[in-house]
C-alpha positions as CSV (number, residue, x, y, z in Angstrom):
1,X,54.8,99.3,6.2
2,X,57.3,102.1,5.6
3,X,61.0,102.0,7.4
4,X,59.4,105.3,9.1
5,X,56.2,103.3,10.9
6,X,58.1,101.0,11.5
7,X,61.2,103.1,13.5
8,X,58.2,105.5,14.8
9,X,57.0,103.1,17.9
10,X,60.8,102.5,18.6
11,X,61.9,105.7,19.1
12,X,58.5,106.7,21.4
13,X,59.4,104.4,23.4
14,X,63.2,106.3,24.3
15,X,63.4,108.2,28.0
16,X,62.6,111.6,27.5
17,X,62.3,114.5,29.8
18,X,58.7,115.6,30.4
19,X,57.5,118.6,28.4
20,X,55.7,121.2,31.1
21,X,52.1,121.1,30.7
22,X,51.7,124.6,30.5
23,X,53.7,128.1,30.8
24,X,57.2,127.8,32.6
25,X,57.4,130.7,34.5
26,X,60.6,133.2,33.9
27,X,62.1,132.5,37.6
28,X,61.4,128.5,37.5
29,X,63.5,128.9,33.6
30,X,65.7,130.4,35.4
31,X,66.5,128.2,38.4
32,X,66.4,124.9,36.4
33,X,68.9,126.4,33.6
34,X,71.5,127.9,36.8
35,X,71.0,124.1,38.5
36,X,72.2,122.2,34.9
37,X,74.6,124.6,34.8
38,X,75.6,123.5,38.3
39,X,75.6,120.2,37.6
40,X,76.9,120.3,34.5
41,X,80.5,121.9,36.5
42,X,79.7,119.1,39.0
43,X,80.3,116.2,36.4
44,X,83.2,117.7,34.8
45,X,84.7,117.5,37.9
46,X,84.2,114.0,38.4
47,X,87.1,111.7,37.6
48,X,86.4,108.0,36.1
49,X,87.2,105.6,38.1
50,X,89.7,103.3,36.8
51,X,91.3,105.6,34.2
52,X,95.5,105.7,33.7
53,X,97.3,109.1,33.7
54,X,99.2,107.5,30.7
55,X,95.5,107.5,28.6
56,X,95.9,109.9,25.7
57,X,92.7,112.3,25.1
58,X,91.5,112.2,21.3
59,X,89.5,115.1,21.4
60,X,91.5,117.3,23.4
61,X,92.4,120.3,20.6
62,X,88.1,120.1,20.7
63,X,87.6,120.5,24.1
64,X,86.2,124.4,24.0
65,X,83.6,123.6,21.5
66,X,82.7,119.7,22.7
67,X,81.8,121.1,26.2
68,X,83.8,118.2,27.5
69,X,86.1,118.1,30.2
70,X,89.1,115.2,29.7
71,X,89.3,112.0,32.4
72,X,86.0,112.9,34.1
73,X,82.0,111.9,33.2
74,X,82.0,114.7,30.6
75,X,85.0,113.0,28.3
76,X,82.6,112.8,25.8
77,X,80.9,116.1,26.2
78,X,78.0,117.1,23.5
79,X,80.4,114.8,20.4
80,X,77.6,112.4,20.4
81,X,74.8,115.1,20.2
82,X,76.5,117.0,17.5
83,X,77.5,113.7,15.5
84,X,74.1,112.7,15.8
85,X,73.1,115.8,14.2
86,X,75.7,115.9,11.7
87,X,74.4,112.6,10.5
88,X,70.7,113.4,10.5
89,X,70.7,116.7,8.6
90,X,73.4,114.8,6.1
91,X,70.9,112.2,5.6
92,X,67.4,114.3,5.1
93,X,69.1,117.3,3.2
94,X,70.3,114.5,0.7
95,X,66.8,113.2,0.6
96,X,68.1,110.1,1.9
97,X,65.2,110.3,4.4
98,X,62.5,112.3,3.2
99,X,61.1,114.6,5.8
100,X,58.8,117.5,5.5
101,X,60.4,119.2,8.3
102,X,57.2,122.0,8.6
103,X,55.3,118.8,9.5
104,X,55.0,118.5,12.9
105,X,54.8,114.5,13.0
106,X,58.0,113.8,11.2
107,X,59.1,116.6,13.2
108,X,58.8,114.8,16.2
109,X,60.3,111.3,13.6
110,X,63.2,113.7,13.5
111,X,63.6,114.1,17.0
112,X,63.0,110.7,18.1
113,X,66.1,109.8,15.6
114,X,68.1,112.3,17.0
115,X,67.6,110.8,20.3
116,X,68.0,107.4,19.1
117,X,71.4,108.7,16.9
118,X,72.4,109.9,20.0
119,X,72.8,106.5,22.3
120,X,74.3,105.2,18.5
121,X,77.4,107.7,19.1
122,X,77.9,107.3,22.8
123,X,78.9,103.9,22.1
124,X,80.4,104.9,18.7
125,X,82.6,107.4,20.4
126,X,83.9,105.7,23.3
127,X,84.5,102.0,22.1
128,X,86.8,102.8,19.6
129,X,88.6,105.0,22.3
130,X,89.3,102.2,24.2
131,X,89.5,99.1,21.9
132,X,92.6,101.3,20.1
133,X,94.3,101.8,23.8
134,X,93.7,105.1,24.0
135,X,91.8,105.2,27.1
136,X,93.5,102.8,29.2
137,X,92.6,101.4,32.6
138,X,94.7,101.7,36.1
139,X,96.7,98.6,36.6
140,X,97.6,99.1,39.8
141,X,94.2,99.7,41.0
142,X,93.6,96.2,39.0
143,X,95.9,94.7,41.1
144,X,94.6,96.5,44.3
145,X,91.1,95.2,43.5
146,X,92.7,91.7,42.6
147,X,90.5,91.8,39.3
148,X,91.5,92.0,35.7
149,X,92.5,95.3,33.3
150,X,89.3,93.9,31.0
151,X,87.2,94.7,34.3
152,X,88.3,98.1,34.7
153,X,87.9,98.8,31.2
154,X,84.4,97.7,31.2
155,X,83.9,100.1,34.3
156,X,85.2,103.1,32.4
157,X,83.2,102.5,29.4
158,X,80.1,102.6,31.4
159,X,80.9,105.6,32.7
160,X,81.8,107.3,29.8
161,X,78.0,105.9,28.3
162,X,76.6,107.5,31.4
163,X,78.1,110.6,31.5
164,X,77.6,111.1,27.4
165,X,73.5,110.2,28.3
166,X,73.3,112.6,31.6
167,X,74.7,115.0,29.2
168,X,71.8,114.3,26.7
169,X,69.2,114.5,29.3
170,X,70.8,117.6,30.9
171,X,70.5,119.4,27.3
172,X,66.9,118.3,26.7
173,X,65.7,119.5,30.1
174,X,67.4,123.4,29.6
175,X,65.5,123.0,26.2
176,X,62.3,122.1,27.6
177,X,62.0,123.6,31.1
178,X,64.9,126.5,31.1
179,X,66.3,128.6,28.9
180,X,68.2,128.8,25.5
181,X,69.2,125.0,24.6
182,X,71.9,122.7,26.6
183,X,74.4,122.6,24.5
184,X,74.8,126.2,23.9
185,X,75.0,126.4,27.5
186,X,77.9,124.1,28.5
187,X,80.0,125.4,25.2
188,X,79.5,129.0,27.3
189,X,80.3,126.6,30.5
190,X,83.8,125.5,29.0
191,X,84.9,128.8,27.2
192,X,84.4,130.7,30.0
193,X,86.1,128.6,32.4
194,X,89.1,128.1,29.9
195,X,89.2,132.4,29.4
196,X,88.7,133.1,33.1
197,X,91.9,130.3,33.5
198,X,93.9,132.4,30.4
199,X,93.5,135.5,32.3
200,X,94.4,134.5,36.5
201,X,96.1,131.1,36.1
202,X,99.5,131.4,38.1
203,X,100.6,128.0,37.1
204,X,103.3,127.8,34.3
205,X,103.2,126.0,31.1
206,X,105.6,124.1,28.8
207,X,107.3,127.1,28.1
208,X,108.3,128.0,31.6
209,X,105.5,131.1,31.5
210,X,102.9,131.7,34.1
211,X,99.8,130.5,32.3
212,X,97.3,133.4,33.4
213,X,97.8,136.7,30.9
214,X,98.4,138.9,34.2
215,X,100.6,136.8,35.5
216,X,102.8,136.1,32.7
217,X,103.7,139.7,32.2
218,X,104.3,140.1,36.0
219,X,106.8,137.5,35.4
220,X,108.0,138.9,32.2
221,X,108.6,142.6,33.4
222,X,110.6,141.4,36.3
223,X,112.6,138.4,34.2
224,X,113.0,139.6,30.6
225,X,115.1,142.5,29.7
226,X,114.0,145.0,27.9
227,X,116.7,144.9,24.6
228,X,115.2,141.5,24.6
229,X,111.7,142.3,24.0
230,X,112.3,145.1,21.5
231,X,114.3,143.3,19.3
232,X,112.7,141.4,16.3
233,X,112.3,138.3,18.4
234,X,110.8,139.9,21.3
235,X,108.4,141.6,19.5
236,X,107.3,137.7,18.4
237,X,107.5,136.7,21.6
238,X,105.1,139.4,23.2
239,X,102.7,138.8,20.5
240,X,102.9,135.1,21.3
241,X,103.8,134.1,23.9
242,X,103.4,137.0,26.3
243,X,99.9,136.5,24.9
244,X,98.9,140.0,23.2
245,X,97.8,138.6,19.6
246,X,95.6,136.2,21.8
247,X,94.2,139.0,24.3
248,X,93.6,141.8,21.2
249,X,92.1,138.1,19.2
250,X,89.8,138.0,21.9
251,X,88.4,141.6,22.5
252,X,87.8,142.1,18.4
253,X,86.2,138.9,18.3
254,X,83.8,139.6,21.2
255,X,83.0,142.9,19.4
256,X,83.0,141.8,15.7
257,X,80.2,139.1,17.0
258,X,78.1,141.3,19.1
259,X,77.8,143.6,16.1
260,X,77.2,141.5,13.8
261,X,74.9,139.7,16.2
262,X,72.6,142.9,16.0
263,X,72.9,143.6,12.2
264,X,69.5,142.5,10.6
265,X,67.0,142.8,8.0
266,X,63.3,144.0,9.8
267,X,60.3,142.5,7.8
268,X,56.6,144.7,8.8
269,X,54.2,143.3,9.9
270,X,50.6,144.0,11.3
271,X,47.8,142.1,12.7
272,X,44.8,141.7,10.3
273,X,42.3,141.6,13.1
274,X,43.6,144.7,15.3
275,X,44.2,147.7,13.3
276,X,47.3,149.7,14.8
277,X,48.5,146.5,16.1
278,X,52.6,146.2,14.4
279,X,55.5,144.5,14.4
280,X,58.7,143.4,12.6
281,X,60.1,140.2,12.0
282,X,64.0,140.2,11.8
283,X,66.1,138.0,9.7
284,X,69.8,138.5,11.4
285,X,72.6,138.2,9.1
286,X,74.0,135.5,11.1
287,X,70.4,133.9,10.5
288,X,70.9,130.1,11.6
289,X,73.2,131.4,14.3
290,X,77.2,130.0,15.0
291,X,75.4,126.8,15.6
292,X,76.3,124.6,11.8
293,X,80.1,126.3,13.0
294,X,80.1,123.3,16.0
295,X,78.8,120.8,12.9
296,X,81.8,121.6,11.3
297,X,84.3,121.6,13.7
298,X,82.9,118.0,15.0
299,X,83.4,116.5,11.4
300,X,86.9,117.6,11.3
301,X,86.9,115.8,14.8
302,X,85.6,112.8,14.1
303,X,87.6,112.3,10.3
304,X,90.4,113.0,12.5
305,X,89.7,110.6,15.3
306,X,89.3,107.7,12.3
307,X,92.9,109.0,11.0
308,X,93.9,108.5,14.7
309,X,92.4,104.9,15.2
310,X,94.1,103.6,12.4
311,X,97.3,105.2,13.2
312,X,97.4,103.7,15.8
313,X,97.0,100.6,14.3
314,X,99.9,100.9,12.3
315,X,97.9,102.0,9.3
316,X,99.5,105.4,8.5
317,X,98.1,105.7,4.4
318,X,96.5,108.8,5.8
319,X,99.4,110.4,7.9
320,X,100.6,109.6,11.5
321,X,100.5,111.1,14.5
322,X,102.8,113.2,17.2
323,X,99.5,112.2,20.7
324,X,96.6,113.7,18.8
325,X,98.4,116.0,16.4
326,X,98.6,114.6,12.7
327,X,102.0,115.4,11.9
328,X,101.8,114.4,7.8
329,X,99.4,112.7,5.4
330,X,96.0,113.7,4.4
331,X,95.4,114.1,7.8
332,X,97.4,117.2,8.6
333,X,95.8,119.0,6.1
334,X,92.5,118.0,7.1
335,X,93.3,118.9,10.6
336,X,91.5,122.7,11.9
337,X,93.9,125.7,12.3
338,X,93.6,126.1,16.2
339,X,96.2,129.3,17.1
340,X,99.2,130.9,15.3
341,X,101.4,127.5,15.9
342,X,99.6,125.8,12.8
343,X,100.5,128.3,10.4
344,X,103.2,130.8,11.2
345,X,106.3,129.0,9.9
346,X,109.0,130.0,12.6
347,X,106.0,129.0,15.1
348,X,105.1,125.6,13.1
349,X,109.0,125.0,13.1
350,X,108.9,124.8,16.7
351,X,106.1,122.8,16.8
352,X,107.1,120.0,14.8
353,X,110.6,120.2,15.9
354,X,109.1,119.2,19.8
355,X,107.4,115.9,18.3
356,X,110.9,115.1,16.5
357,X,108.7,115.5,13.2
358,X,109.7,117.0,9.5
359,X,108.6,120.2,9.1
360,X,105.8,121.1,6.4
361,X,107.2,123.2,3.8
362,X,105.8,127.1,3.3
363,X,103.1,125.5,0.3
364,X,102.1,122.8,2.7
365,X,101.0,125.3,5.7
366,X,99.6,127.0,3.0
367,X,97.6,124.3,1.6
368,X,96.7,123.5,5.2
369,X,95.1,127.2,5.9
370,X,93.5,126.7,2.5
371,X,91.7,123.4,3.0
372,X,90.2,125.0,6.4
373,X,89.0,128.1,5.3
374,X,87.2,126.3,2.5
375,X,85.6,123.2,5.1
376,X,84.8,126.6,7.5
377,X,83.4,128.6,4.6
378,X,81.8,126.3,2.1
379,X,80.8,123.9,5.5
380,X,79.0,127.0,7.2
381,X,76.8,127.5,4.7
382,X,76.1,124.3,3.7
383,X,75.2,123.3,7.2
384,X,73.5,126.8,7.9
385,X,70.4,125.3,5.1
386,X,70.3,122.3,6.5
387,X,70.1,123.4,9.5
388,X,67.0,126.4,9.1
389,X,65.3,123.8,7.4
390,X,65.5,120.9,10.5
391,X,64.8,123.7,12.9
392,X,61.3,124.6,11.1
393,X,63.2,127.9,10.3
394,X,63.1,128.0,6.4
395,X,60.7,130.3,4.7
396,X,57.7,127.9,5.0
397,X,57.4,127.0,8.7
398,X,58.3,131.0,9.4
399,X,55.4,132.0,6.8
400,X,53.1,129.2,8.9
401,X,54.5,130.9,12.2
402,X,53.2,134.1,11.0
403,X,50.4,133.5,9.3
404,X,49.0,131.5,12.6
405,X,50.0,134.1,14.8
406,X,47.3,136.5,13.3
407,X,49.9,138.6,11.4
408,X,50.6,139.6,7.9
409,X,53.0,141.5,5.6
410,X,51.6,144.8,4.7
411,X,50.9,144.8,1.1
412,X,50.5,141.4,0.4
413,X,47.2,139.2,0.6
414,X,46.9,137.7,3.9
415,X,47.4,133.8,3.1
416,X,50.4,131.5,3.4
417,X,51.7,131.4,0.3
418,X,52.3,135.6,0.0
419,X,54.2,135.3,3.0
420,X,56.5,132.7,2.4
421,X,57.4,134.5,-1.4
422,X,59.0,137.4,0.8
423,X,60.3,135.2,3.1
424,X,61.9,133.0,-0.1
425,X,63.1,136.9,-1.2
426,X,65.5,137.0,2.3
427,X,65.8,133.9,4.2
428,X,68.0,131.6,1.9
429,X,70.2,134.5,0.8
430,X,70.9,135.8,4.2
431,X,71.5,132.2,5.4
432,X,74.3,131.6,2.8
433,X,76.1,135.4,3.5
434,X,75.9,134.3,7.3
435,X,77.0,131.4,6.6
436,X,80.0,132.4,4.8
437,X,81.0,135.2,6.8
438,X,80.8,133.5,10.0
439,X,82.7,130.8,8.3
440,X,85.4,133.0,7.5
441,X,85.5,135.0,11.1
442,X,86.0,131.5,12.6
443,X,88.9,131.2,10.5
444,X,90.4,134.4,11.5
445,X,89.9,134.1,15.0
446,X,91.4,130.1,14.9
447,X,94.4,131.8,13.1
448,X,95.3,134.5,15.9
449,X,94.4,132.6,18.6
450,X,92.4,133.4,22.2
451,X,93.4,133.5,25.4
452,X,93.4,130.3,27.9
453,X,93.6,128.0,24.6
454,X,89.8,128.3,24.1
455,X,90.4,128.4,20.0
456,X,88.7,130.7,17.7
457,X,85.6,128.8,16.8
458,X,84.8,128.1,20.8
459,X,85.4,131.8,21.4
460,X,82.9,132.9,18.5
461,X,80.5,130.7,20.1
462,X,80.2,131.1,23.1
463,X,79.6,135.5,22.6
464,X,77.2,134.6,20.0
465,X,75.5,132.3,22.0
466,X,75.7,134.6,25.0
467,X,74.3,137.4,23.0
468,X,71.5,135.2,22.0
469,X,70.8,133.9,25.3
470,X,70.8,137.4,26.6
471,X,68.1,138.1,24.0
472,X,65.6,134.9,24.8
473,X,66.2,136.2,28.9
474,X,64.4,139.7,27.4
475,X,62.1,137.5,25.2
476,X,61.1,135.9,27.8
477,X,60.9,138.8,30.7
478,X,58.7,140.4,27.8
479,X,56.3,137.2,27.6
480,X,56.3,137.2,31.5
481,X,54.6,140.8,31.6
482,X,53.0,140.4,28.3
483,X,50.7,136.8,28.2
484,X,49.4,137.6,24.5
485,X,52.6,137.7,23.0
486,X,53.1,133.8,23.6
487,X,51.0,133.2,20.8
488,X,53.3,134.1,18.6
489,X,55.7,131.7,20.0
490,X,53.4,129.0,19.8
491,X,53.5,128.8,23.8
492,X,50.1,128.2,26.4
């Protein structure tokens, strides 16, 4: 018996969230995806019970991407459900599992592993969290209780394993009963909240600025004279900290996505059966979407949570740390580029001079901007094939999409295999130039920054995502007036 028949039973056997028996209607898609969404806002408001304010947060420079929210039932966010994938795709793009991903029973194999992946990371995640001190428990409210800090620990772990399996089930009921997919969905949940927060927040920061955009430069106009601001150092310190780089970042990255978003390559097709019948198929140049962008981002996050765990064990071979900020080592340079502060000198200077730390020379904030344009470029279009061809996206599943929906490419014999040679003459290629360039616009958008903190790469995601989600609502509003063109979607 092969390792596969023998995981197979195992992994039916995991809770799952019913599939519908038939077609979802638009308004019940609708109402569960607005109620996860309500829910999801719900948890992320609720604190664990037990934790310290003195507990340090491991992912928090990951926050807008990891759809978590720190101290509360979402610490983990969706780290376990892109880890899980991280490792998966890793493992059958290597061959290490052989899959034939157009097959739909090691399809469902896949997804059974995912799930099972999944639970592996919760626990993964949030043991070594606490087991390195991290997350630590209340020890007054130990006292209160008259029990030990190991029994409040053991309380918080449980929650964090709840919260990081609501969030699982959460994601696989939007998939199956709403719209778009979960995690997109609470990524859009978190950015928005932390952009909405950059523009109206009245509280100040470290610097002694009104956090909220508006606000600061009500404070700024009535505090800061104007010699001031139109000296050299002024002119830094509108860009920067009065938050103008962050709020012009933001509006060219909104635009730059949406356009890019609707730039695409049509394919014709027509119906063999129904003559006049026509339609295109369109391979967008940001093909596998901003998607393998959160696989990249989480590896970062987890090689740095590993530098982390051992720094804190006094093991500091691959750099220490300043809280969560790698300050030297391998680490630093291994670290993503989240705003202007990681790579303008006079701005780095500052940085490093708060944590008491040496400060990188010019070649080493170099090297640093280097080393994550090339895991941002090089990673997005690795993970873009793996992930087309986990998703039944490559040129063979689409060819079998086509071919069973009746339709075929005009000019070429109506069989499988003509289809999937043009598909072979677009797909890969447009996958890698997507992958690369969105590689590369995450890079520039980490560099200048956004506004409320939400970091470049959470900032491209969450437009693309919305842009996309906007386009299944019309997909779907189309399939609501028009029942035949479910077919095509391989939907009842």
């Amino acid at each position: 018996m092969s390792l596969k028949d023998s995981l197979e039973p195992i992994f039916n056997k995991l809770p799952a969230v019913a599939s519908p028996e038939g077609h979802v209607h638009f308004k019940n898609k609708l109402m569960w995806t607005l109620g996860i969404l309500v829910l999801y806002f719900a948890l992320a408001n609720v604190p664990l019970f037990g934790l310290s304010a003195d507990s340090i947060d491991l992912f928090e420079s990951y926050r807008a991407f990891f759809a978590g929210a720190s101290g509360s039932l979402m610490l983990l966010g969706i780290g376990p459900i892109v880890t899980a994938s991280i490792v998966l795709q890793l493992l059958v793009g290597a061959d290490v599992i052989k899959l034939d991903m157009s097959n739909p029973s090691d399809q469902a194999f896949f997804q059974g592993a995912q799930k099972f992946m999944v639970f592996v990371m919760i626990v993964l995640e949030a043991l070594p969290q606490i087991a390195g001190g991290y997350i630590q428990p209340d020890q007054a409210l130990a006292a209160t209780l008259g029990v030990g800090t190991g029994v409040i620990t053991f309380i918080i772990f449980i929650q964090i394993c709840i919260g990081g399996t609501l969030v699982l089930f959460m994601d696989e009921v939007v998939s199956k009963w709403g719209i778009g997919s979960g995690v997109g969905l609470f990524i859009v949940a978190g950015v928005s909240q932390q952009i909405v927060t950059g523009l109206f927040n009245w509280t100040s920061d470290s610097s002694g600025l009104p956090t909220g955009f508006f606000f600061k430069w009500i404070y700024i106009v009535q505090n800061v004279e104007a010699d001031f601001l139109f000296s050299g150092d002024g002119i830094m310190f509108m860009l920067v900290s009065g938050g103008i780089l962050a709020l012009v970042s933001t509006i060219v990255i909104f635009l730059l996505v949406v356009y890019v978003e609707s730039t695409r390559i049509e394919i014709p097709l027509a119906h063999s059966a129904v003559r006049g019948a026509r339609g295109k198929f369109p391979v967008k140049l940001i093909y596998a979407s901003v998607l393998p962008m959160i696989l990249v981002r989480a590896l970062q996050a987890n090689i740095q949570m590993v530098g982390l765990l051992l720094s804190g064990k006094g093991i500091t071979f691959l750099g220490e740390f300043s809280g969560s900020k790698p300050i030297n080592g391998l680490m630093y340079y291994l670290a993503p580029i989240h705003s202007p502060y990681d790579w303008i000198p006079s701005l780095v200077r500052e940085s490093f001079t708060s944590y008491g730390a040496p400060v990188p020379a010019i070649w080493q904030i170099g090297l640093h901007v280097f080393v994550d344009a090339f895991f941002l470029i090089v990673g997005g279009i690795v993970f873009a094939l793996f992930w087309i061809e986990t998703t039944g996206m490559g040129a063979k599943p689409t060819a079998k999409k086509i071919f069973n929906s009746g339709m075929q490419i005009p000019g070429f014999r109506r069989n499988v295999g003509s289809i999937e040679k043009v598909m072979l003459r677009y797909i890969p290629k447009v996958t890698i130039i997507g992958g690369a360039f969105i590689g590369a616009l995450t890079l520039v958008a980490s560099l200048l920054g956004t506004l409320g903190g939400a970091g470049g790469t959470g900032l491209l995601l969450t437009v693309s995502i919305v842009y996309r989600l906007y386009e299944d609502i019309a997909s779907e509003q189309m399939m609501e007036m028009h029942p035949m063109v479910r077919s095509f979607f391989g939907q009842e």
